[in-house]
Residue frames relative to the residue before (quaternion, step in Angstrom):
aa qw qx qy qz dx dy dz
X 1.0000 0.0000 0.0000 0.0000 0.00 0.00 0.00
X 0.4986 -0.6964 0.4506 0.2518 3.57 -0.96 1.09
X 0.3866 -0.7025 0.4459 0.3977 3.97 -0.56 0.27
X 0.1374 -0.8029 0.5778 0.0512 2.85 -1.14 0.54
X 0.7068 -0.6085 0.1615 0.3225 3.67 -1.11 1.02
X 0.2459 -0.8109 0.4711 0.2450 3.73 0.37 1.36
X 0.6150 -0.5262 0.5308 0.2512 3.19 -2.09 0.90
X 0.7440 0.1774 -0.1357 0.6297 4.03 0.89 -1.11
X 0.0208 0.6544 -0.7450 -0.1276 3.68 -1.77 -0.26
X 0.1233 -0.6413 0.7566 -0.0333 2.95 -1.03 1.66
X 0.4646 -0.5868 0.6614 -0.0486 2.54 -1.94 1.78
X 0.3312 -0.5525 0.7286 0.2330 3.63 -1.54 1.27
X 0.4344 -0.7172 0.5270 0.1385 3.32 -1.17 1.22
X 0.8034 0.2547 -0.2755 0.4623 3.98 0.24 -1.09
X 0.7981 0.1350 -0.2784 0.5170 3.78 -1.04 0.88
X 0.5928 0.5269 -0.3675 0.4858 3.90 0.75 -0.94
X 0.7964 0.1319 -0.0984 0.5820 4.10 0.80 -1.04
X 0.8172 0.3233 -0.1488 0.4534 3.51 0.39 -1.14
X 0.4049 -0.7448 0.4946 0.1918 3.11 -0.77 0.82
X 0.0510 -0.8458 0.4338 0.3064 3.80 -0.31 0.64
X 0.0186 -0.8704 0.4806 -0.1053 3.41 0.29 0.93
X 0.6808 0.3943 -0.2974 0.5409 3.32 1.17 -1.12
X 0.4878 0.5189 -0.5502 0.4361 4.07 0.95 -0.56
X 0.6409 0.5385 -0.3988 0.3745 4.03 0.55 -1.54
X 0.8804 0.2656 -0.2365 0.3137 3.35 0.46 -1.10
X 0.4020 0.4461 -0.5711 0.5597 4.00 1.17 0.80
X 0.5164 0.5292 -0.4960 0.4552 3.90 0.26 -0.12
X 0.7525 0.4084 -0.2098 0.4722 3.79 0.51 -1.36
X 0.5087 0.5789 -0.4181 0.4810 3.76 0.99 -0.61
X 0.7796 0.4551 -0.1235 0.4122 3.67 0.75 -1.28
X 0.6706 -0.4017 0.4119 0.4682 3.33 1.25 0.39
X 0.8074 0.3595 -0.3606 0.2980 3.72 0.03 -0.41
X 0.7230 -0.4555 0.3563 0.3780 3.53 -1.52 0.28
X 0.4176 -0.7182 0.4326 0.3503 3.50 -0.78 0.65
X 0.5853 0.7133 -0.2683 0.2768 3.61 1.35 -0.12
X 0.3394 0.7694 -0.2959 0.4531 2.66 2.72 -1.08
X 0.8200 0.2597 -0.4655 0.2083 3.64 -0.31 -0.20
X 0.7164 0.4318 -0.4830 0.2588 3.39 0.64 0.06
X 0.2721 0.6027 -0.5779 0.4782 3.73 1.35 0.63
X 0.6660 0.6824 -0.2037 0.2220 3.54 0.73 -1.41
X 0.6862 0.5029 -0.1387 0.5069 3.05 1.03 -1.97
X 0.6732 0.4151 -0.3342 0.5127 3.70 1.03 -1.74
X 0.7322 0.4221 -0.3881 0.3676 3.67 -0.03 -0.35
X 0.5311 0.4792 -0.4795 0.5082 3.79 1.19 0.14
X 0.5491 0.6528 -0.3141 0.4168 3.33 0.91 -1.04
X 0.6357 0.5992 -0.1091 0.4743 3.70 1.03 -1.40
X 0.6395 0.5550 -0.2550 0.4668 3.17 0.97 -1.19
X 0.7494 0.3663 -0.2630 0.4848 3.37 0.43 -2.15
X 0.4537 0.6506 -0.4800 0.3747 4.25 0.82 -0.82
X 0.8031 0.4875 -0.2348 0.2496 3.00 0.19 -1.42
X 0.9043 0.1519 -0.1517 0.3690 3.20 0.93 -1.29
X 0.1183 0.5842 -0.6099 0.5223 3.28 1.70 1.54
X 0.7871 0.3090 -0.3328 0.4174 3.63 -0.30 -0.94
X 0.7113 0.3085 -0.4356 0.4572 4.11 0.69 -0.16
X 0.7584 -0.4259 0.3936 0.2974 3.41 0.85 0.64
X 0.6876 0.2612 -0.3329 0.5900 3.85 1.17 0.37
X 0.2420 -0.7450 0.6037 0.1481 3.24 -1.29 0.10
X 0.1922 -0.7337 0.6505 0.0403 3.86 -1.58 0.79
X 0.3283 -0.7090 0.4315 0.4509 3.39 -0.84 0.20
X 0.5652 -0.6556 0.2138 0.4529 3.26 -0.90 -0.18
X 0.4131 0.6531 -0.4389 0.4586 3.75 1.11 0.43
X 0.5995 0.4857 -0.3805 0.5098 3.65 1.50 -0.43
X 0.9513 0.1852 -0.1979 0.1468 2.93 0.99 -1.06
X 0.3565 0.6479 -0.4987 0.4522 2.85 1.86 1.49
X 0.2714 0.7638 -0.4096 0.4186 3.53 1.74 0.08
X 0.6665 0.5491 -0.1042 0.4935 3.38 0.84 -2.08
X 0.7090 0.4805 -0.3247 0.4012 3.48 0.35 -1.37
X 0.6468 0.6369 -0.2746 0.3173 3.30 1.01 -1.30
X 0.5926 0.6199 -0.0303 0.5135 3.35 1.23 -1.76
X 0.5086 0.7015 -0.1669 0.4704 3.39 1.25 -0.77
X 0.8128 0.0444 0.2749 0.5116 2.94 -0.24 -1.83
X 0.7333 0.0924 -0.3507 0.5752 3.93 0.52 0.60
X 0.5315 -0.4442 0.6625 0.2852 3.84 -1.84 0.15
X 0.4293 0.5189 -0.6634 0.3261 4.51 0.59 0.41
X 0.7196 -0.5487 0.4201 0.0679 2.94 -1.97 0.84
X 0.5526 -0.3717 0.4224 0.6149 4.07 -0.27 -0.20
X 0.7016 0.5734 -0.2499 0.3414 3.74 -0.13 -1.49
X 0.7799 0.3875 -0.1738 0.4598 3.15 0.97 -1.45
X 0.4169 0.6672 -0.3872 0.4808 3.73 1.01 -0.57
X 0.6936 0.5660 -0.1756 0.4096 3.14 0.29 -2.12
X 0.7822 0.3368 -0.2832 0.4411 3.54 0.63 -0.89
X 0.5555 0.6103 -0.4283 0.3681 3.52 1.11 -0.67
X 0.6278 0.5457 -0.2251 0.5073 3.72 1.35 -1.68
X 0.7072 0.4319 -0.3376 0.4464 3.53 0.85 -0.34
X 0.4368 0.6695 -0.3424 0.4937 3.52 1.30 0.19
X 0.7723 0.3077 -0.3932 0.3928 3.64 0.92 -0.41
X 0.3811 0.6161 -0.4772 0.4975 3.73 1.31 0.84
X 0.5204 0.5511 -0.3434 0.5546 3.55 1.48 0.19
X 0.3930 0.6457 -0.5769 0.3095 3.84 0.76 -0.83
X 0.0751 -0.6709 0.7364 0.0447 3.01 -2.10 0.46
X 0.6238 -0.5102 0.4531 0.3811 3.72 -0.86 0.57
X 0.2759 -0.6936 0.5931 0.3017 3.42 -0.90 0.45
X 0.7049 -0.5772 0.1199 0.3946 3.51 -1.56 1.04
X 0.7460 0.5219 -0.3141 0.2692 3.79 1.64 -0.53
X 0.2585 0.8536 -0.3734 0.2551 3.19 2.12 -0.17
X 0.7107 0.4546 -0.2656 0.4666 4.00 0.43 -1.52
X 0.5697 0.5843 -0.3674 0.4463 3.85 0.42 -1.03
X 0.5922 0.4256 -0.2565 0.6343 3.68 0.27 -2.12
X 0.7815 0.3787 -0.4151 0.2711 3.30 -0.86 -1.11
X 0.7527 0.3370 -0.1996 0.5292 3.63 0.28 -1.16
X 0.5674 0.5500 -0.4291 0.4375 3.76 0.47 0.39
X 0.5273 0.5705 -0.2180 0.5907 3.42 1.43 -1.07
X 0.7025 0.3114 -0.3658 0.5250 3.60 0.09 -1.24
X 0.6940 0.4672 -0.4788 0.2663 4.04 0.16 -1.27
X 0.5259 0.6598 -0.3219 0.4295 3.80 1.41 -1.18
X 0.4156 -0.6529 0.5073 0.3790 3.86 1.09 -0.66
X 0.5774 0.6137 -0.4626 0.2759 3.34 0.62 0.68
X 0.4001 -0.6622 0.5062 0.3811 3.96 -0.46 0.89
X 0.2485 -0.6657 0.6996 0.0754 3.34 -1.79 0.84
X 0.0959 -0.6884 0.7187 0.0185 3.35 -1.52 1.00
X 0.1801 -0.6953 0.6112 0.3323 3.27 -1.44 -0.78
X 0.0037 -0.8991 0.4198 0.1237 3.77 -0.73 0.41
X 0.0136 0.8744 -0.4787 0.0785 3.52 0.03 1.49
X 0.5327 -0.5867 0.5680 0.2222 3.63 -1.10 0.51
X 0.4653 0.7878 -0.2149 0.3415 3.66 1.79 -0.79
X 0.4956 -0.6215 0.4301 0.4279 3.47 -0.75 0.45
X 0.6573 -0.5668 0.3930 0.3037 3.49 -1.24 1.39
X 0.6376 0.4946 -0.2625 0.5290 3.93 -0.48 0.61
X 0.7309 0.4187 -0.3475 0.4119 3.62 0.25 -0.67
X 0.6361 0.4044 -0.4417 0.4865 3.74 0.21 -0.74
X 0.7609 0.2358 -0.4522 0.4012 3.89 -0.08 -0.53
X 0.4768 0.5908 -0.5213 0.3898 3.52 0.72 -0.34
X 0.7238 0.4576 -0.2678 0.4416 3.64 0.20 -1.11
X 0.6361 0.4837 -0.2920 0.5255 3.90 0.76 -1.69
X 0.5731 0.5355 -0.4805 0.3923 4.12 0.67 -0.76
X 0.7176 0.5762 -0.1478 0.3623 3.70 0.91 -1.75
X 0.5577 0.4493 -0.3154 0.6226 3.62 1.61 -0.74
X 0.4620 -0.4523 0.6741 0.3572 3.80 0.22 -0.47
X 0.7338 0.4622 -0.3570 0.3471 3.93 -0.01 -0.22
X 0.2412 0.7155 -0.5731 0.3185 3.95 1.04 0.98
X 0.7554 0.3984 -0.3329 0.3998 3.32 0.28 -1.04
X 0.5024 0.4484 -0.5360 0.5092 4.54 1.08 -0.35
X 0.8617 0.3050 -0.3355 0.2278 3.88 0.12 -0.31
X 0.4246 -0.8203 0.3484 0.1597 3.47 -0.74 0.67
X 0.7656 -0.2294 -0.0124 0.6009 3.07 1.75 0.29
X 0.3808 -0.7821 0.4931 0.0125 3.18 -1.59 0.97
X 0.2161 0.8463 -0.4388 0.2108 3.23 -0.18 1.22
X 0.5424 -0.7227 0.4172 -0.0969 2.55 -1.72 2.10
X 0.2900 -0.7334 0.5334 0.3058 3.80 0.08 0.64
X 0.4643 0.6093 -0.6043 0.2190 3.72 1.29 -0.65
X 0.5332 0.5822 -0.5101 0.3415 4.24 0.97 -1.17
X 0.6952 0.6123 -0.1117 0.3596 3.44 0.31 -0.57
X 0.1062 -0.7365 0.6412 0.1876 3.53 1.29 -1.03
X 0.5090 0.6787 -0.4545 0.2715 3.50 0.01 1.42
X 0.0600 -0.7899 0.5616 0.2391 3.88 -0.12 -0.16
X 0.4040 -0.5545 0.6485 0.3297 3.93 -0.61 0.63
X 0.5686 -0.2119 -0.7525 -0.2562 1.44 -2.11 1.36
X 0.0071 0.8274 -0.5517 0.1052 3.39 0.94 0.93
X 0.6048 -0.5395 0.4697 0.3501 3.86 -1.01 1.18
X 0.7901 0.4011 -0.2856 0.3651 3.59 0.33 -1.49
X 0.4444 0.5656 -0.4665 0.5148 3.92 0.81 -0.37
X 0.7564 0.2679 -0.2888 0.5221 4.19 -0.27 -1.00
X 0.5582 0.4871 -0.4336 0.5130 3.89 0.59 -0.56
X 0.8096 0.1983 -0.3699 0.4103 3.57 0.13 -1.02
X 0.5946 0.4849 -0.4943 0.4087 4.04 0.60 0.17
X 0.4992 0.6067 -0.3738 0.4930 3.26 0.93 0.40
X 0.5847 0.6491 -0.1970 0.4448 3.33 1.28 -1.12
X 0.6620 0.6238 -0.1074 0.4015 2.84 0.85 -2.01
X 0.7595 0.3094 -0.1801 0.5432 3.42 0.55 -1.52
X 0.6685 -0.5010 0.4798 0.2682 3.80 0.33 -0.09
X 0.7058 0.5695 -0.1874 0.3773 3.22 1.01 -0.11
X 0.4601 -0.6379 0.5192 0.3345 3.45 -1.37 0.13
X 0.6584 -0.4528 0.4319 0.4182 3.66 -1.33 1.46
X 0.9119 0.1777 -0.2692 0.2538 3.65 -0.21 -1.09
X 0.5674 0.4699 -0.4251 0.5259 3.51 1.20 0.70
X 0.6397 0.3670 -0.5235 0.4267 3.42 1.11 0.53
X 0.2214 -0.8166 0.5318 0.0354 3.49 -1.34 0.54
X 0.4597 -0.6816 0.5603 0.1011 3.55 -0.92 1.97
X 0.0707 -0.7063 0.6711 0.2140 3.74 -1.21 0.58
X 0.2951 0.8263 -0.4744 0.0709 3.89 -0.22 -0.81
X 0.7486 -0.4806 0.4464 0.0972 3.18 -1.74 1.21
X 0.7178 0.6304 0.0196 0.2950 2.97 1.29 -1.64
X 0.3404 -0.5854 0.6262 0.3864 4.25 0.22 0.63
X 0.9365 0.2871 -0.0793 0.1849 2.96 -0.51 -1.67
X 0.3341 0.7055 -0.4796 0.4007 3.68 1.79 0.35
X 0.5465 0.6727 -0.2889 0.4066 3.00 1.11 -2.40
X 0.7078 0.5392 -0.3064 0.3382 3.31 -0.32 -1.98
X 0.7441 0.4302 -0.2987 0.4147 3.33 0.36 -1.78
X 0.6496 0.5818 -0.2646 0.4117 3.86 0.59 -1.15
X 0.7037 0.3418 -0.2725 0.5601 3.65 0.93 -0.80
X 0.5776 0.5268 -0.4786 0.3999 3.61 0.46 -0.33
X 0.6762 0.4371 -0.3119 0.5044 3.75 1.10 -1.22
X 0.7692 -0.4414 0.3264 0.3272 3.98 0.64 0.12
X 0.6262 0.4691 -0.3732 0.4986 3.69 1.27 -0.41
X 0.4980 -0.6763 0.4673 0.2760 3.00 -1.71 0.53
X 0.4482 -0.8222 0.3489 -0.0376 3.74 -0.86 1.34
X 0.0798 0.8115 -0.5788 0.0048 3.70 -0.64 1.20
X 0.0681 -0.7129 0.6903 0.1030 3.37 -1.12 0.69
X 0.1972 -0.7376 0.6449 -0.0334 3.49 -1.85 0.35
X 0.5024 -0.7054 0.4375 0.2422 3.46 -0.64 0.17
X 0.2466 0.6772 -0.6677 0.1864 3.67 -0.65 1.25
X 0.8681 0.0340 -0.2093 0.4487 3.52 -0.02 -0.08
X 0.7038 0.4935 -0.0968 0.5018 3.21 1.59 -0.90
X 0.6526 -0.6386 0.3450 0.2177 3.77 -0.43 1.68
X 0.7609 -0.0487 0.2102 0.6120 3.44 0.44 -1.79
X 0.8848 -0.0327 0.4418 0.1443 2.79 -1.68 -0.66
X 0.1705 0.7369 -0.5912 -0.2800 3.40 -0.32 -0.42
X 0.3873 -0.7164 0.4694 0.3412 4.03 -0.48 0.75
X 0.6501 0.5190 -0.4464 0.3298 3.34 0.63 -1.09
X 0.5969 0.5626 -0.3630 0.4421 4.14 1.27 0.07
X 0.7388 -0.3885 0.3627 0.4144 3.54 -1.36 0.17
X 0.3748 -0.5826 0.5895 0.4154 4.17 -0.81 0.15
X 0.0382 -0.8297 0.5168 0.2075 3.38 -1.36 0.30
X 0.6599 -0.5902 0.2082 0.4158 3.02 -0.60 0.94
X 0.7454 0.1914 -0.2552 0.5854 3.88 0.78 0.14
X 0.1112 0.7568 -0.6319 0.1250 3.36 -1.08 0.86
X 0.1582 0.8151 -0.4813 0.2808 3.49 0.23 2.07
X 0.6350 -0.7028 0.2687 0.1749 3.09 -1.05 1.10
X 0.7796 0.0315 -0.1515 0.6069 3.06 1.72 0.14
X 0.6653 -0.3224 0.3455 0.5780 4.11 -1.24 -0.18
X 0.7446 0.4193 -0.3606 0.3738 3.60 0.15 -1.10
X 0.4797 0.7103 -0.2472 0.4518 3.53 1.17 -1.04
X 0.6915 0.5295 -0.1497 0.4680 3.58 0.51 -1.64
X 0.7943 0.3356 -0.1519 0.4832 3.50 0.50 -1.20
X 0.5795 0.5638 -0.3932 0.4378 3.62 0.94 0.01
X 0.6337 0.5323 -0.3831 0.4102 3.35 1.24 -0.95
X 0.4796 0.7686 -0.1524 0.3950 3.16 1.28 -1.24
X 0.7508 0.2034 -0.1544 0.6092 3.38 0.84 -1.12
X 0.6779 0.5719 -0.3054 0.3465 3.57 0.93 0.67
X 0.3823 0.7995 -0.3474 0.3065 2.55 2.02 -0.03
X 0.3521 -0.6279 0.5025 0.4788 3.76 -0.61 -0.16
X 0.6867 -0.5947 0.2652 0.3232 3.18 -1.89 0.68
X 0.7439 0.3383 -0.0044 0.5763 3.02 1.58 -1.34
């Protein structure tokens, strides 16, 4: 089925909107390499993967808890502060534009994160860009970790809508993947991640940046 111009677009919230700069820099306060967080992040990521697919679930503050514990020698206290660092996030600088172009175009905005419940509006408050989004939602209600089918099925729910008239944006190969497998239509872009990953479904947008991404989006036909 051809895409077709979606009614909501839910936004992946960590790296895709929020920059995680302030998490990097409470890592570096503590002694640790500023590279340390993206061993970090992928290995939280690893964590929640894993124990969706054996059938349990963590949230994800446990299981950047884990990552942490993992891969550095910091203390309870210190963790604690590092995880409290993503209530610091800030939009990145192209987030407010995209966003408020979407809303002027008539298109509802969400956000959809696997993340601990609180951060996206925390951060979206700090950009100025709370008021372009109409809601924020956490698979944690659920006990889920994207990209599980039922997480995009139930934000679909949520907003009132049909799967193929909602639309996933995200940073992420494997968000996309998860979002197109459940029936919505799917953009990725570059922020931390080079390409693509082929070995994943095509999605119907593939743009070279945020601003890029949302244009296709609004170009979709209606029908």
């Amino acid at each position: 089925m051809s895409a077709v111009r979606p009614e909501v677009v839910a936004f992946d919230v960590n790296e895709t909107l929020l920059d995680l700069a302030p998490v990097r820099a409470a890592l570096v306060e503590l002694g640790q390499p500023a590279d340390l967080l993206t061993a970090v992040f992928s290995r939280t990521l690893l964590t929640g993967f894993a124990a969706a697919t054996a059938g349990t679930w963590c949230r994800f503050r446990d299981a950047f808890d884990a990552a942490l514990a993992q891969t550095t020698e910091l203390g309870d206290d210190d963790r604690a502060q590092v995880a409290g660092a993503f209530f610091q996030l800030a939009p990145h600088p192209d987030v407010e534009p995209a966003l408020r172009r979407l809303v002027e175009g008539g298109i509802r905005v969400v956000t959809l994160t696997h993340g601990s419940p609180g951060v996206a509006e925390a951060g979206l408050e700090r950009g100025g860009v709370g008021p372009l989004v109409e809601r924020s939602l956490s698979s944690e209600v659920i006990r889920a970790w994207k990209p599980a089918r039922e997480v995009y099925l139930w934000a679909a729910g949520v907003c009132d809508v049909e799967p193929a008239r909602l639309a996933l944006v995200a940073a992420h190969g494997w968000d996309v993947h998860g979002a197109l497998r459940a029936g919505l239509t799917a953009a990725w872009f570059p922020r931390a991640e080079r390409v693509y990953p082929a070995v994943y479904d095509p999605p119907a947008i593939v743009a070279g940046d945020l601003a890029g991404a949302v244009d296709a989006l609004l170009a979709l036909p209606a029908r």
